[in-house]
N, C-alpha and C positions, 0 to 999 in steps of 0.2 A: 148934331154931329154932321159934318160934313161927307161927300159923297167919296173924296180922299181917303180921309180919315176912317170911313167903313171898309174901303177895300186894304188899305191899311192892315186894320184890325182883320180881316178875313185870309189874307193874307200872311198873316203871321200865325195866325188860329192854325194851320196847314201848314207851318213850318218853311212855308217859301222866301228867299229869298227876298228882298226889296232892296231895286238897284239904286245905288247911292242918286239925287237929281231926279228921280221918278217923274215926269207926268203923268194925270191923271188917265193919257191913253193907254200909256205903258201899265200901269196899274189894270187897267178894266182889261186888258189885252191877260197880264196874265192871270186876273183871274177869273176870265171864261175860259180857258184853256190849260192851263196848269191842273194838273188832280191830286199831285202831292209834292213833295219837296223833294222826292228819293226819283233824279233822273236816271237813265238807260247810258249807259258805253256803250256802242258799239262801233262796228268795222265792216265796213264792206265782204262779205264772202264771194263773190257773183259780181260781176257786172253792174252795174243800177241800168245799163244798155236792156238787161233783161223784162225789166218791168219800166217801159218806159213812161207810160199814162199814170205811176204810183208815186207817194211822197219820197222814194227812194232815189228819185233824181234831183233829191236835196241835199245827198251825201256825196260830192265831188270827186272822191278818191278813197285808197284805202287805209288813212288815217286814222286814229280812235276818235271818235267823236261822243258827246255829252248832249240826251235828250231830256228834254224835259219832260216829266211825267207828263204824258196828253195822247190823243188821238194819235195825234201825227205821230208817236212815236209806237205806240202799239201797231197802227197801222204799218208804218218800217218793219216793227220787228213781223207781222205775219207775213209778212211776203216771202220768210225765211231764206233773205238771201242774206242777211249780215249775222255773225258772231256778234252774242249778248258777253259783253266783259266782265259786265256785275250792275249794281245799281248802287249810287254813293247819293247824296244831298249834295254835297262841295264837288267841286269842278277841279278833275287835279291838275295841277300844273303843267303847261305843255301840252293841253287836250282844247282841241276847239269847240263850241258851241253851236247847233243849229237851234236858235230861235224859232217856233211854231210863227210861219208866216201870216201878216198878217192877212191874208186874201185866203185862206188855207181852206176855210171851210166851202168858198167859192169852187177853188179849183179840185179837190176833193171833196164832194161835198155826202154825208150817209145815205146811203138808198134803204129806202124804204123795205120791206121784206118784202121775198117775190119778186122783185126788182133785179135786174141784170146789167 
């Protein structure tokens, strides 16, 4: 079985999405960072001016936006400056998409415990 074809199958195993054209970086991309199919709405509450060094200056304005279940988006939500809308799988119509960047774990990267 091909290395596609496994993320493919892991992939759907988790109920994610698979964008129509896939390559296989798009693949490996979401599934080291997707954790389930059911992404995050939310909305700016705050500034993102407030947390300036956080993944919150990924959200441009105070739109509803659609995260995909990951890091980046838990990490948004604890910085408690955005309204959680709900969590859906499907992306509703008229709501845009922040993509977990690919440099994401660079620029945000986890610290260790004890760490600051």
């Amino acid at each position: 079985m091909s290395e596609k074809a496994k993320l493919v199958k892991e992939l759907n195993k988790k109920g994610i999405e698979i964008p129509e054209g896939a390559k296989l970086a798009d693949l490996r991309h979401r599934a080291k960072h997707w954790l389930s199919c059911k992404g995050w709405l939310v909305r700016l509450a705050k500034p993102a001016s407030r947390k300036p060094n956080s993944p919150l200056s990924l959200i441009p304005d105070t739109n509803t936006y659609w995260l995909p279940d990951s890091r980046m988006a838990r990490d948004i939500i604890e910085t408690q400056l955005v309204f959680v809308l709900g969590r859906t799988p499907k992306v509703p119509k008229g709501t845009k998409v922040i993509e977990v960047p690919k440099d994401y774990n660079d620029k945000w990267p986890v610290l260790g415990l004890g760490e600051e």
